[in-house]
N, C-alpha and C positions, 0 to 999 in steps of 0.2 A: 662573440659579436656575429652578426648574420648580416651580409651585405645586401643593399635596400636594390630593389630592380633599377635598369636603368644607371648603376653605378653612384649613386646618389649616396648619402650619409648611412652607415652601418645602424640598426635598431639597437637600441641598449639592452643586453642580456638580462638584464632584470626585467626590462618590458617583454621580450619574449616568456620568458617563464614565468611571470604573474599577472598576464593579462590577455597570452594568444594559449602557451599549454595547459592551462589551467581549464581552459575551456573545451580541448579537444577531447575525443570518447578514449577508452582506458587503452586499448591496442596502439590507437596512438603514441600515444604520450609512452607507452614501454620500449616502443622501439626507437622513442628518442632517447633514452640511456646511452643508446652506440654513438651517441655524437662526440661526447667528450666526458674525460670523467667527473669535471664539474657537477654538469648535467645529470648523471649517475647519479651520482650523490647525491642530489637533490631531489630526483624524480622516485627514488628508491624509496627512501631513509629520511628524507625531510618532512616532518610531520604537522607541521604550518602547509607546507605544501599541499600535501599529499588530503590532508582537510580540506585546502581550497578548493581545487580540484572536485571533489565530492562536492561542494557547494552548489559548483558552480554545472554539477550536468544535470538534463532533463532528469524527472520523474516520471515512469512510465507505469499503467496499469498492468498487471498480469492476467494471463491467458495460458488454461490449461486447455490439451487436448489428449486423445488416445485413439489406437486403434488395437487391431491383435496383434501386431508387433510390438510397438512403445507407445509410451507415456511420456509426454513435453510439459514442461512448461517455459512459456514465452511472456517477453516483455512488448507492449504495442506499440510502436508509435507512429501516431495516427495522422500523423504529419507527411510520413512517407508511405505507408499501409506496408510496412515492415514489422513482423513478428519476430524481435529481434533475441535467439537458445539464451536461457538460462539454466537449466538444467533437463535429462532426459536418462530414459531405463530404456532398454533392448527388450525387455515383454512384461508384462503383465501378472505378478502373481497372485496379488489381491486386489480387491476391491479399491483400496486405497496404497496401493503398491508407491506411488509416487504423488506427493499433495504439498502445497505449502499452507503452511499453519499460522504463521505472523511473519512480519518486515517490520523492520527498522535500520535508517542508515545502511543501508544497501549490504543488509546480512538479512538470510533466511531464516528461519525454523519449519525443517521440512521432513517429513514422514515419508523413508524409503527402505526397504530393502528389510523391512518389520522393525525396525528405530526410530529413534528421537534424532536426527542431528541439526546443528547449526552452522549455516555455511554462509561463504562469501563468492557466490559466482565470478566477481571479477576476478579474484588472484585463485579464481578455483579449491579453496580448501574449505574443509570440515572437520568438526568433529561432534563426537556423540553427547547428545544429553544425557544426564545421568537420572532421568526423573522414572521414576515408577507410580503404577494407579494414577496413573494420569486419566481422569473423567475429560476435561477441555485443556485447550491451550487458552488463555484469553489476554496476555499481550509481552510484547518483549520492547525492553525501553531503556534509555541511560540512564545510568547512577549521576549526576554531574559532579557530587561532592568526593567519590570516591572513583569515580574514572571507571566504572565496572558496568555493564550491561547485565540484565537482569528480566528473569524471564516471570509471570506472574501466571500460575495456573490453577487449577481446579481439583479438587479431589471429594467425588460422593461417598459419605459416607452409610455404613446398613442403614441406619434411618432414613435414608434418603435426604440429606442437605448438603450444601452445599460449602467447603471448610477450602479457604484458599490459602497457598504456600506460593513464597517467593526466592525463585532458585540465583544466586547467581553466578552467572555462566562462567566457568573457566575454576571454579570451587566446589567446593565439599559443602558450602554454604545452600542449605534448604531451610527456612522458618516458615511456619505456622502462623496467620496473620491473622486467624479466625474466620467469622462468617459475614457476609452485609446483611444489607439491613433484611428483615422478616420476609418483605415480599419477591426479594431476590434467595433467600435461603433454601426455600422448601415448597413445595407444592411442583405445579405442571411447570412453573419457570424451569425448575431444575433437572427436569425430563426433559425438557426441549433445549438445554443451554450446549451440547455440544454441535447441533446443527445451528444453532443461533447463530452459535462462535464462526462458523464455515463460512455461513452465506451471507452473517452481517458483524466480520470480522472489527474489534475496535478499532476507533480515533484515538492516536497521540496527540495532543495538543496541549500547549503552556504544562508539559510537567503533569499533564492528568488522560487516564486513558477513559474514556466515554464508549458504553454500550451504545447501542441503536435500541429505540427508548419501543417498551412494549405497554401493550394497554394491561394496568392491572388493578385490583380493586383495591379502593381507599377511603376507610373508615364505612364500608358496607354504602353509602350513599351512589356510586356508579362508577365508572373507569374514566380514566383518563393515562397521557400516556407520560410515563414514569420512565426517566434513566438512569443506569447507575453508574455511577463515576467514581474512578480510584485514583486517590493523589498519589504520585510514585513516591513522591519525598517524604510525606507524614505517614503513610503505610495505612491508611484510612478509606472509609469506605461510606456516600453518601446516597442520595437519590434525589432526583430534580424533576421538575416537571420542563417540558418542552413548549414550545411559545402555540404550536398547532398539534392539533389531535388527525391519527388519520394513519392509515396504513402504509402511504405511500413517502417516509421519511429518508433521508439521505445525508451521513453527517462527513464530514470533511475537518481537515487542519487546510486555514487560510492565515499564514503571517503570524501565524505562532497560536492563533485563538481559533475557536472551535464556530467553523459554519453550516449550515443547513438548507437544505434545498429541498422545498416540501411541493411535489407535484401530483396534479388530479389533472385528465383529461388532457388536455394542448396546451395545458398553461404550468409555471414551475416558480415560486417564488423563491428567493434566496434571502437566509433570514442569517443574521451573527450576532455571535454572544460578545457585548458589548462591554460587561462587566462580570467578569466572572464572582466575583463576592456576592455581589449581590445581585446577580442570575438575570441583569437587563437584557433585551435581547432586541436586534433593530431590523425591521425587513428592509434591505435596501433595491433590489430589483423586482420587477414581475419577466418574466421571460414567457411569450407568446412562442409555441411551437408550432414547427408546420403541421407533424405528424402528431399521432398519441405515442408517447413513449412507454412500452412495455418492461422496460430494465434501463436503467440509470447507475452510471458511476460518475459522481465529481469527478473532473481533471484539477489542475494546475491553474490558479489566480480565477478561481470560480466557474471557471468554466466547464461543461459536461460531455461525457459522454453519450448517448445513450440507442438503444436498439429499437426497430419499429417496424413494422408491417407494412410491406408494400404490392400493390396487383390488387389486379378483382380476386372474388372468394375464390376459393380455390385454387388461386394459380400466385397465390402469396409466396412472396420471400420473406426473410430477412434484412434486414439492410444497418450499417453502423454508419453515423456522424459525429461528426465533434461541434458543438455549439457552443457559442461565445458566450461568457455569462451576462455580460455590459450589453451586448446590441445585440444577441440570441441571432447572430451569424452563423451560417454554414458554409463550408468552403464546396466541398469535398463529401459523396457517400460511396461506400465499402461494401461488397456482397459478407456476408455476412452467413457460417455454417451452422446446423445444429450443432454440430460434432466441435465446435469453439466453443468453452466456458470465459467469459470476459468475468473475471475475477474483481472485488473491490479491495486488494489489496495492490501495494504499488514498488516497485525497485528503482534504486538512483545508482546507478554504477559507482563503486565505493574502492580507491586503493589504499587507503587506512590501515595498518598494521595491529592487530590485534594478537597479544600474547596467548589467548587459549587454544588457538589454533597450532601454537608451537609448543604445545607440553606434553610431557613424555607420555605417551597413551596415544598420542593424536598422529593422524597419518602426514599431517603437516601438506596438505597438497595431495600425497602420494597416491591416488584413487584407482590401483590396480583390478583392486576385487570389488569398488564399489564404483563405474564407469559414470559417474553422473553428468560429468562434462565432456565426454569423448564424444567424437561424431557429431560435433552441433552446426547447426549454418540457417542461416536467414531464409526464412519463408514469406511470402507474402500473402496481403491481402487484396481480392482484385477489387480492383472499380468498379462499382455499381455502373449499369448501363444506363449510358445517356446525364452522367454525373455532370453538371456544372455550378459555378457558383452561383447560389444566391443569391440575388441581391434584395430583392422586397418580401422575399416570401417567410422572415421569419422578424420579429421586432420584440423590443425587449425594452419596457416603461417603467421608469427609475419611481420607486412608491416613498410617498415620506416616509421617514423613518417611526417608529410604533415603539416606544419602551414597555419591557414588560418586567415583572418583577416576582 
């Protein structure tokens, strides 16, 4: 029981623990184990818990940086302009010395140290993937029926196509799932598929992972733009057309289904797939911007991030905001470095117990010779000069809804 201020009636220890620590960041909630061993037990080892908890915290984008010392990568949240260590190397030995390659449920797949491993920055462990001839990573996701996570990758073959295998994590388990469909197999897709993968990392949503859709030719008549989607549960592989054609696509998980934010010039509409069977899709917003946005990531309940140009020629910055998706509000702008990559992939601080991280092979935490999480601490981002909030300068006009099929 926790006594209320003021001497008033004690809180009920279930309403502390499933509806105030549930919601506090993961150091929190560790260091309330020393309260009692109740509390221990639950905040450890209770896996109702320890779920909620992951439910219930932000989702932040990722931000890599480097210099000739180290390589970071940072969680943002753009709320406080806090770049808040997720992981880091002491220098640089290749090109891609330190990168993260997929998320899911607040576990990485990250390239360091010349390996594959998968980790969990909150309780700090990893361990190694066991994959070889790996051409891309393109996504890692829940089994629901068997409890397992499961990483889906790429492997080029001499001919040049594309043949994907499904590892999953914590096994000996690798199958061969074949190829997609002809125009994802073979040609210039498949030369360009592991930079694709980087810079337009897939969507989990409803149980299916969705590329970021490319223009490609169909039936010799002209392009349009074509995605390919993988069901995680039937092990199958389709392609769809998208509701707008256009270079400037953005896809997101909103509420379990799959949304889209297709932006040109000052303007951003926001489109959702309303029917996954039968591929209806509805634009529900236009979002007016103040600026042009030159980089764009979805946040959280539609809303965006996005980078932009500010000053006369030549004496431009950079600059980040967060804009509303419902009224296309800004609070708040952020300077903004070259030397920042704003990543479209995303972390949820996760204290989830996962068995592969404790099998025999695995360092279980133990990161002596591989310091990923040692020496980490919050960086900031400063305030844009003369930041204040908007109030008229950005509006967002609700469009009827458009089915498309």
């Amino acid at each position: 029981m926790a006594e209320a201020a003021g001497g008033g009636p004690p809180l009920p220890e279930e309403l502390i623990i499933w509806e105030i620590l549930t919601r506090l960041p993961a150091k929190p909630v560790l260091r309330c184990r020393a309260v009692c061993r109740s509390w221990r037990r639950c905040l450890t080892s209770d896996a109702k818990f320890l779920l909620a908890h992951h439910r219930r915290q932000p989702s932040f984008p990722l931000v890599t940086t480097s210099d000739d010392q180290k390589r970071r990568i940072d969680a943002l949240d753009h709320r406080t302009g806090e770049r808040r260590p997720v992981a880091r190397t002491d220098r640089i030995t290749t090109a891609q010395d330190l990168d993260v390659l997929a998320s899911c449920d607040g576990l990485l797949i990250l390239i360091a140290y010349g390996g594959l491993y998968i980790c969990n920055p909150t309780t700090r462990q990893l361990a190694p993937l066991p994959l070889f001839n790996v051409y891309c990573i393109s996504g890692l996701y829940p089994h629901p029926s068997s409890g397992s996570y499961r990483v889906l990758y790429c492997v080029k073959t001499a001919d040049g196509h594309a043949v994907y295998h499904v590892h999953t994590v914590g096994s000996d388990d690798i199958r061969c799932i074949g190829e997609p469909p002809e125009e994802w197999a073979s040609g210039d897709v498949v030369k360009v598929m592991p930079m694709m993968e980087f810079f337009q990392p897939h969507v989990l949503a409803g149980g299916r992972l969705y590329w970021n859709p490319l223009k490609l030719p169909v039936g010799g008549t002209g392009k349009v733009n074509s995605m390919l989607v993988f069901d995680t549960i039937a092990e199958s592989f389709q392609h769809v057309l998208t509701p707008v054609v256009g270079p400037f696509i953005e896809l997101f998980e909103t509420n379990g289904t799959l949304g889209l934010y297709y932006y040109v010039g000052s303007t951003a509409d926001l489109w959702v797939l309303e029917d996954r069977e039968r591929w209806v899709w509805s634009v529900k917003h236009r979002v007016k911007l103040e600026v042009m946005a030159f980089f764009m990531v979805p946040d959280t309940n539609s809303d965006m991030i996005i980078l932009s140009q500010e000053g006369e020629t030549g004496l431009r910055s950079e600059c980040l905001q967060h804009i509303s998706g419902t009224d296309g509000s800004s609070s708040r702008r952020y300077e903004w470095s070259i030397f920042l990559k704003l990543r479209k992939l995303r972390f949820k601080e996760s204290l989830v117990r996962h068995s592969f991280f404790s099998m025999e092979g695995n360092n279980d935490g133990d990161l002596d010779e591989k310091p990923l999480f040692d020496g980490l601490s919050i960086a900031r981002v400063p305030l844009y000069d003369n930041s204040e909030p908007l109030e008229e300068s950005m509006m967002a006009k609700p469009v009827a809804g458009v089915g498309l099929s």
